[in-house]
N, CA, C and O atoms as a DFTB+ gen file, in Angstrom:
460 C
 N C O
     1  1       0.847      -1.165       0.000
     2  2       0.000       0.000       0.000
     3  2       0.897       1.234       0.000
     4  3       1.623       1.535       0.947
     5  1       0.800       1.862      -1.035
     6  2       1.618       3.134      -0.949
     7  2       0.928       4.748      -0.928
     8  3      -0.088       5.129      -1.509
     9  1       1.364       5.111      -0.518
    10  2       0.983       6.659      -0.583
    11  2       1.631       7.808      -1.044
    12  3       2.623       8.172      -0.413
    13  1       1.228       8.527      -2.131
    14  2       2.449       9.407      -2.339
    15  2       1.425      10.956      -2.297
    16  3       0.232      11.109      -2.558
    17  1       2.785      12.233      -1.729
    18  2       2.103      13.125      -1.516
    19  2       2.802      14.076      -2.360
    20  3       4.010      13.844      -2.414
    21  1       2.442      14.995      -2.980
    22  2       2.192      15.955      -3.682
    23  2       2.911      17.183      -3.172
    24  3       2.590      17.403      -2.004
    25  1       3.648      17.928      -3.584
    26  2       3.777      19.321      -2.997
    27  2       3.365      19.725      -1.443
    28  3       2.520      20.425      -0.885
    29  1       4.210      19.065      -1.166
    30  2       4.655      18.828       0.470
    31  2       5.437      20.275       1.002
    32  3       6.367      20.935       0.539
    33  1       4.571      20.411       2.210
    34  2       5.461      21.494       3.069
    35  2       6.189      20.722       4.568
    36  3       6.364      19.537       4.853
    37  1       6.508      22.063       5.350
    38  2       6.279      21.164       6.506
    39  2       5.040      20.859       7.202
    40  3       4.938      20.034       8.111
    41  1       3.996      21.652       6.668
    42  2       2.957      21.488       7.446
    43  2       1.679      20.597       6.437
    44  3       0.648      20.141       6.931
    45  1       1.945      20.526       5.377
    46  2       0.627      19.713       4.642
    47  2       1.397      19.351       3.367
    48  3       2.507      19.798       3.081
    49  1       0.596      18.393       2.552
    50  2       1.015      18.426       1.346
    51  2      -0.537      19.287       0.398
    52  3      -1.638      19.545       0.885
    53  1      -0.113      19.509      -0.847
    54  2      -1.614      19.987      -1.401
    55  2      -2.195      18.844      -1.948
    56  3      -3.415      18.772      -1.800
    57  1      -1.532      17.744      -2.663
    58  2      -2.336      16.543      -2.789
    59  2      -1.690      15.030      -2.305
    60  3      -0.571      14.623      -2.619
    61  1      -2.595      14.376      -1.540
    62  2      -2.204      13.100      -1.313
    63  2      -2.968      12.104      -2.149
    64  3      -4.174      12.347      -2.118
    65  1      -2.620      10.967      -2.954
    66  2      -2.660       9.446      -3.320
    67  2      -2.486       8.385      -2.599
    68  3      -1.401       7.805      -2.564
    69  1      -4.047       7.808      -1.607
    70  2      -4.210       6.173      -1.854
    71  2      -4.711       5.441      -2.280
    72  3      -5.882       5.804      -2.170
    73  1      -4.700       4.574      -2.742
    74  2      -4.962       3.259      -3.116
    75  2      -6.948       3.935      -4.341
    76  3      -8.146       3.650      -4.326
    77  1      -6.039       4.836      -5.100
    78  2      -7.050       5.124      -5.854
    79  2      -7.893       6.427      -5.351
    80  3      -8.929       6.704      -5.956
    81  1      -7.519       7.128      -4.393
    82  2      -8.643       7.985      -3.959
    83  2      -7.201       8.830      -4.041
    84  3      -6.037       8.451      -3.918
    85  1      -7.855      10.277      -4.331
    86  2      -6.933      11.737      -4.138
    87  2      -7.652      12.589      -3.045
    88  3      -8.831      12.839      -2.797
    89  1      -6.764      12.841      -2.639
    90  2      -7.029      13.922      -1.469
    91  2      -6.574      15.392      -1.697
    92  3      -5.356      15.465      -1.861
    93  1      -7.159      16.459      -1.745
    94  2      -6.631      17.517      -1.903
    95  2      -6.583      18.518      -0.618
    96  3      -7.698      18.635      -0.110
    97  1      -5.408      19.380       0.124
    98  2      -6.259      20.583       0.827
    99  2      -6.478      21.274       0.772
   100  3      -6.220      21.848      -0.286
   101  1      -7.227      22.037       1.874
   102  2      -8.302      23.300       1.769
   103  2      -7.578      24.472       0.683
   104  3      -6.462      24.961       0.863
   105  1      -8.285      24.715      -0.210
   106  2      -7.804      25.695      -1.146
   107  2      -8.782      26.898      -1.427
   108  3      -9.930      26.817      -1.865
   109  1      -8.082      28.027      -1.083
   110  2      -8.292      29.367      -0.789
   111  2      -8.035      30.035      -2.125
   112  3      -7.177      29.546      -2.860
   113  1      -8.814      31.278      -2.557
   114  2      -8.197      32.104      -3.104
   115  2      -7.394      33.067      -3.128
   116  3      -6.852      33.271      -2.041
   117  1      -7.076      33.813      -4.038
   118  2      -5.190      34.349      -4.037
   119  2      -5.673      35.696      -3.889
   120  3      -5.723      35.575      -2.664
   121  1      -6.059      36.833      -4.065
   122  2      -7.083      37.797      -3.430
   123  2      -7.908      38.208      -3.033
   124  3      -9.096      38.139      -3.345
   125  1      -7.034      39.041      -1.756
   126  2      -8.563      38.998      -0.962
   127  2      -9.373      40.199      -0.868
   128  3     -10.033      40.525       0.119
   129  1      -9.255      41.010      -2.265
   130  2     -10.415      42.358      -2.952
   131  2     -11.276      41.223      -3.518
   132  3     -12.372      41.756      -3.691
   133  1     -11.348      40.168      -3.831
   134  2     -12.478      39.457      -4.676
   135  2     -13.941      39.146      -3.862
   136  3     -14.005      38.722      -2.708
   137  1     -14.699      39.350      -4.438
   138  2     -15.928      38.954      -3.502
   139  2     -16.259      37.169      -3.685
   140  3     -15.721      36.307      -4.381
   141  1     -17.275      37.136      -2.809
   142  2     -17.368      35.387      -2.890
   143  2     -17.370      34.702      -3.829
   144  3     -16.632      33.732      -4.004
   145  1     -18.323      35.171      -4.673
   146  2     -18.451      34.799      -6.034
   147  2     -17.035      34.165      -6.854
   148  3     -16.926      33.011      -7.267
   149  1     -15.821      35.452      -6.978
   150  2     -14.884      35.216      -7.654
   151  2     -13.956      34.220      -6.970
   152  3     -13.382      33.394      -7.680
   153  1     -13.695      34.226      -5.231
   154  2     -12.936      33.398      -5.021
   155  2     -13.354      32.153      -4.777
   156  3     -12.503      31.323      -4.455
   157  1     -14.948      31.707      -4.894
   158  2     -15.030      30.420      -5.114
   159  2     -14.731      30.069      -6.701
   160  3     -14.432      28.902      -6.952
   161  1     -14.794      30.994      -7.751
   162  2     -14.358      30.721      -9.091
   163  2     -12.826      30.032      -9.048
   164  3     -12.302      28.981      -9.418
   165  1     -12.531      30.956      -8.542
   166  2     -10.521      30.802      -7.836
   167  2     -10.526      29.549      -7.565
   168  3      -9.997      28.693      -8.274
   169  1     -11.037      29.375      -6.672
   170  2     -11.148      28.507      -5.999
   171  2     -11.229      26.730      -6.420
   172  3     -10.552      25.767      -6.060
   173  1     -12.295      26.867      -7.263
   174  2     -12.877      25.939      -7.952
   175  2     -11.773      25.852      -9.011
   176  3     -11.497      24.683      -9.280
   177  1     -11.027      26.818      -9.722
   178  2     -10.231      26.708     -10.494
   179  2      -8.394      26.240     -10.393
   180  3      -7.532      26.121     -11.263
   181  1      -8.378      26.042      -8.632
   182  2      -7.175      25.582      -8.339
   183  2      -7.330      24.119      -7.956
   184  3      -6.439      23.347      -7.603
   185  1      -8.565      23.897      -8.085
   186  2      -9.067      22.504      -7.527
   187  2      -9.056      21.515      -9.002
   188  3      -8.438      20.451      -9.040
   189  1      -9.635      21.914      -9.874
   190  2      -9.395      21.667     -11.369
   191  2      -7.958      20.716     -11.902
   192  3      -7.693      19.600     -12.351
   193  1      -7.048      22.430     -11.374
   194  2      -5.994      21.993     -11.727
   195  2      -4.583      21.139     -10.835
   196  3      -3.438      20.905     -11.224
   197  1      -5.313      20.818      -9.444
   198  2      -4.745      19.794      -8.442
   199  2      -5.553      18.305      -9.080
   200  3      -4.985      17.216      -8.991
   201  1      -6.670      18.424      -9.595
   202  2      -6.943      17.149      -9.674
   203  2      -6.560      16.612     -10.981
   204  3      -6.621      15.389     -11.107
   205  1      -6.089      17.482     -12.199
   206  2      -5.554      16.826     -12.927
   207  2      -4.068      16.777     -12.928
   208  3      -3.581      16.340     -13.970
   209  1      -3.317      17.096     -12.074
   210  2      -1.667      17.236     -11.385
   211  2      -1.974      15.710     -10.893
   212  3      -1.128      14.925     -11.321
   213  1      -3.131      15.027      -9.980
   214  2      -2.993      13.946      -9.691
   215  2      -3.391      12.712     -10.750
   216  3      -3.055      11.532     -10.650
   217  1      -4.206      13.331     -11.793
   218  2      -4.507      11.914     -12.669
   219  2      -6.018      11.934     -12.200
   220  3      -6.478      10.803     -12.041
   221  1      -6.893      12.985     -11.944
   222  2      -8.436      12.848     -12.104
   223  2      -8.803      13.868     -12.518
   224  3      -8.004      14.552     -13.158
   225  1     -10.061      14.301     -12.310
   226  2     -11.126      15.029     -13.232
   227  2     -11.967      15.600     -12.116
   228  3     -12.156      14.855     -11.155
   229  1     -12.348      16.460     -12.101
   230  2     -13.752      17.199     -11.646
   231  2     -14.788      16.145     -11.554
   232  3     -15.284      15.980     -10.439
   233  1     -15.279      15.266     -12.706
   234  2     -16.175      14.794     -12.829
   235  2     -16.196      13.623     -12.031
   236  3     -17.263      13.184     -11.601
   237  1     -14.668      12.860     -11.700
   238  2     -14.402      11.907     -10.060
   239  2     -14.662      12.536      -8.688
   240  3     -14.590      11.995      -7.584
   241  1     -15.026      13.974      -9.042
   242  2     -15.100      14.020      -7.046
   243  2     -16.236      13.603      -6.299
   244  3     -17.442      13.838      -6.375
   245  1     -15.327      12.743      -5.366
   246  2     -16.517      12.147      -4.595
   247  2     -17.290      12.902      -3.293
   248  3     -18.496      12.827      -3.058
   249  1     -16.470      13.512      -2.653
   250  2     -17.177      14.742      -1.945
   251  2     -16.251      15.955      -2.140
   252  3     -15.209      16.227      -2.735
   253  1     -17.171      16.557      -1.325
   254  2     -16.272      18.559      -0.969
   255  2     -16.814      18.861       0.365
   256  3     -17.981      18.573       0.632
   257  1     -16.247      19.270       0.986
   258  2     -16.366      19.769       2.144
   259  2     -15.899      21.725       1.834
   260  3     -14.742      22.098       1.643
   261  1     -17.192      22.721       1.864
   262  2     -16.867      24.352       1.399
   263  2     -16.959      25.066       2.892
   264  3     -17.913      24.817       3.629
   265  1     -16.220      25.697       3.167
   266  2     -16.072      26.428       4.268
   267  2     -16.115      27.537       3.940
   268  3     -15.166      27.916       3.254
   269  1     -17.091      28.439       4.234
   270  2     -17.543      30.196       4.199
   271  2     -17.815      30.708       5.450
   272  3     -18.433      30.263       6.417
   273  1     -16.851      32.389       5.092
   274  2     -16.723      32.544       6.702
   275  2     -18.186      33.056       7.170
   276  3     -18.548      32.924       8.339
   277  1     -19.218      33.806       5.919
   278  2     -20.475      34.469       6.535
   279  2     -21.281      33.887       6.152
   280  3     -21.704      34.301       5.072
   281  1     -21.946      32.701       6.698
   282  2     -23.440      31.916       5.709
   283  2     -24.146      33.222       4.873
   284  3     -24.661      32.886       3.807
   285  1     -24.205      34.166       5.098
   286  2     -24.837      35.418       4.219
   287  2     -24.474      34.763       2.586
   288  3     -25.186      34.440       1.634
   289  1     -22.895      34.766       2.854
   290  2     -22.821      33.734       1.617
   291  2     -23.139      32.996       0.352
   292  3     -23.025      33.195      -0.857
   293  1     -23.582      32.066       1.142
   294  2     -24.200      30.806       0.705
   295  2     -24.801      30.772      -0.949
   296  3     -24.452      30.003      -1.845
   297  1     -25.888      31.954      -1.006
   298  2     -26.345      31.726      -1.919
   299  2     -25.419      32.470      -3.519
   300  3     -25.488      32.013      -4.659
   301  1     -24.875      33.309      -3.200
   302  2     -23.827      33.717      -4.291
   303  2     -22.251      32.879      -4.515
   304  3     -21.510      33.087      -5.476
   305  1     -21.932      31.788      -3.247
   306  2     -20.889      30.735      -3.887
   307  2     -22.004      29.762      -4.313
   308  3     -21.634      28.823      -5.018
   309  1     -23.009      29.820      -4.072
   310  2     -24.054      28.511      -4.981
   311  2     -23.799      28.288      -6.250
   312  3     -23.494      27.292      -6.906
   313  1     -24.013      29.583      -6.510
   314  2     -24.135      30.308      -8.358
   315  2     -23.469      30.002      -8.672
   316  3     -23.504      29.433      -9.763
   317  1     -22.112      30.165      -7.823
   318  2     -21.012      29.557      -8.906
   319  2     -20.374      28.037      -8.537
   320  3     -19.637      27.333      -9.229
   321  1     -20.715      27.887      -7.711
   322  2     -20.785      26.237      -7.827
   323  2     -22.073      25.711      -8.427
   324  3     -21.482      25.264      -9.410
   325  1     -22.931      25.490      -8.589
   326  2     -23.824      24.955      -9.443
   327  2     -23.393      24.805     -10.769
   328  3     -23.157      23.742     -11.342
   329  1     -23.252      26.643     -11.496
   330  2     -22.646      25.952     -12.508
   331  2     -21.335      25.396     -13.002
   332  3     -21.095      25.276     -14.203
   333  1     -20.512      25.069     -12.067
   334  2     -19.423      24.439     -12.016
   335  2     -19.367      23.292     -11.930
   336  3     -18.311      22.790     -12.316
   337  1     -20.469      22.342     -11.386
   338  2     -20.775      21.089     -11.581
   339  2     -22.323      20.819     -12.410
   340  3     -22.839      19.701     -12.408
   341  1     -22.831      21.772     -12.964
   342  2     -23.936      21.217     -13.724
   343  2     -23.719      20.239     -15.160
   344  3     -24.552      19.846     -15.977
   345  1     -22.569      20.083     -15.101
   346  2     -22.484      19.091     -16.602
   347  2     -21.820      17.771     -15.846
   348  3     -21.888      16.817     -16.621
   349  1     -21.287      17.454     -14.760
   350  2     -20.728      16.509     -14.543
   351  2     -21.503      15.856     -13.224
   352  3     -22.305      16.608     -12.671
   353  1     -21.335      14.541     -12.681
   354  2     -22.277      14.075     -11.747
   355  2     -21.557      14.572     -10.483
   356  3     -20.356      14.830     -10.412
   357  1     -22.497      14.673      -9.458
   358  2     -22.875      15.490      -8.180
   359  2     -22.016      14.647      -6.941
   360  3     -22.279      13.516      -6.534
   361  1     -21.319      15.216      -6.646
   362  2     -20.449      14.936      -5.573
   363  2     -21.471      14.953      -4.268
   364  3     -22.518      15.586      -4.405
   365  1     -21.201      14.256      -2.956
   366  2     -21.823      14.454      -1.941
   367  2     -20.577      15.974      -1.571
   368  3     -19.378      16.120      -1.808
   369  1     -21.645      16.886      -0.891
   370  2     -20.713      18.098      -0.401
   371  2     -21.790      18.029       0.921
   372  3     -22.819      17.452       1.274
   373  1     -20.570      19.270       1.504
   374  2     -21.360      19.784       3.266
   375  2     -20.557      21.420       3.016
   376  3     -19.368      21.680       2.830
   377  1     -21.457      22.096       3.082
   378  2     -20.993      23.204       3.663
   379  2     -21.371      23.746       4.889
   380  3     -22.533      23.582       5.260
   381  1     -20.288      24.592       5.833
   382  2     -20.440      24.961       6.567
   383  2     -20.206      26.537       6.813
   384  3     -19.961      27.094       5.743
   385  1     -20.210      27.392       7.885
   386  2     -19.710      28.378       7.980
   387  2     -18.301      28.390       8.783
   388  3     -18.188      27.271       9.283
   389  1     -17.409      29.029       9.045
   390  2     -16.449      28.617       9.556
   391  2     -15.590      29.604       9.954
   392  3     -15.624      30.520       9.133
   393  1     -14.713      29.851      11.001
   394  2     -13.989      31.246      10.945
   395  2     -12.298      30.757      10.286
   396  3     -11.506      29.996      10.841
   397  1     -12.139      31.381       9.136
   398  2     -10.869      31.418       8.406
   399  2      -9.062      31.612       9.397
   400  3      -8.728      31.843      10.559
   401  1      -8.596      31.440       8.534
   402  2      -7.305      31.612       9.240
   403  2      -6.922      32.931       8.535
   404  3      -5.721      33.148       8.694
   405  1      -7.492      33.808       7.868
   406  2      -7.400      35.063       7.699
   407  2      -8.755      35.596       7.268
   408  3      -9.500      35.099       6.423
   409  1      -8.970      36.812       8.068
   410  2     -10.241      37.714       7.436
   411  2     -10.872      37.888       6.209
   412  3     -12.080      37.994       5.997
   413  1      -9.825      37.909       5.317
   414  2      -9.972      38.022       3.753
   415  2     -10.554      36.745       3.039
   416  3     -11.202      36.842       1.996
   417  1     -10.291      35.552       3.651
   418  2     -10.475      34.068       2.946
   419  2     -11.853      34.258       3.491
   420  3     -12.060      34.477       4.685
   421  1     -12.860      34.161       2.514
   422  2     -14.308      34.303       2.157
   423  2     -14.914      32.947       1.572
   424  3     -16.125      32.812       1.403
   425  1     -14.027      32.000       1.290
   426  2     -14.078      30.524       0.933
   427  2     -12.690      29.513       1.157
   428  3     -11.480      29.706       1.044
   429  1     -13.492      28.403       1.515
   430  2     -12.290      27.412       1.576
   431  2     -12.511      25.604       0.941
   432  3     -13.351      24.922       1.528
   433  1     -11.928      25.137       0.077
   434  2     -12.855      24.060      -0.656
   435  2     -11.537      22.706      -0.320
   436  3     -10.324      22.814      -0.499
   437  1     -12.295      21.513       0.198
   438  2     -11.547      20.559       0.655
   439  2     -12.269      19.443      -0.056
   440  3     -13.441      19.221       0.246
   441  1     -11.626      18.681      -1.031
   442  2     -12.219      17.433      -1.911
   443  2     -11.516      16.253      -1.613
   444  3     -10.535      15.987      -0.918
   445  1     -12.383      15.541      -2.419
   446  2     -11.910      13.999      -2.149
   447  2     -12.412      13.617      -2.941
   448  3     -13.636      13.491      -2.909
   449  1     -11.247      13.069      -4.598
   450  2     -11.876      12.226      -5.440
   451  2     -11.016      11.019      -6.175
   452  3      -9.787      10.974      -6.132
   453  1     -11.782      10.117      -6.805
   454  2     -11.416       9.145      -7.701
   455  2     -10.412       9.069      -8.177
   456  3     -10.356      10.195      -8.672
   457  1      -9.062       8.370      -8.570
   458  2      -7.759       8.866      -9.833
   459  2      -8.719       8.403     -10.991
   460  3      -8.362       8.500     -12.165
């Protein structure tokens, strides 16, 4: 059984590989003038490109776990998650509200999918 991890710090890697499942972490967007909308775009768009760095697709994720710091939220990262998965099949997700590790991070997206 092997595991290999991805762009390793000392404190996390951004993607881990086992035995067929990818793990990605929490991924934030890169400014924080963007409103929710854009940094779940960001967002969604660094997730994209971690899951094909590991050998999957958008269309393998098996869940998401979205962390927003103001449920006020909710309904404008919808918009853009909806249509971010309306062509591919539906991941189980949970969102929550959550307090960030900086003020500015307005979203935070943690997946788990298929290679």
């Amino acid at each position: 059984m092997s595991i290999e991890r991805i762009g390793s710090t000392e404190r996390m890697s951004k993607i881990v590989k086992h035995n067929g499942t990818v793990y990605l972490c929490g991924q934030t967007a890169g400014d924080a003038n963007w409103d929710i909308a854009e940094q779940t775009r960001q967002c969604l768009a660094k997730v994209e490109a971690l899951l094909e760095e590991a050998g999957s697709s958008r269309d393998k994720i098996l869940s998401t776990t979205i962390y927003i710091r103001d449920i006020k939220d909710f309904a404008a990262m919808n918009v853009v998650w909806d249509a971010w998965v309306a062509d591919i099949p539906k991941p189980a997700r949970a969102c929550v509200e959550a307090r960030m590790a900086r003020p500015e991070i307005l979203v935070e997206l943690s997946v788990v999918a298929a290679q």
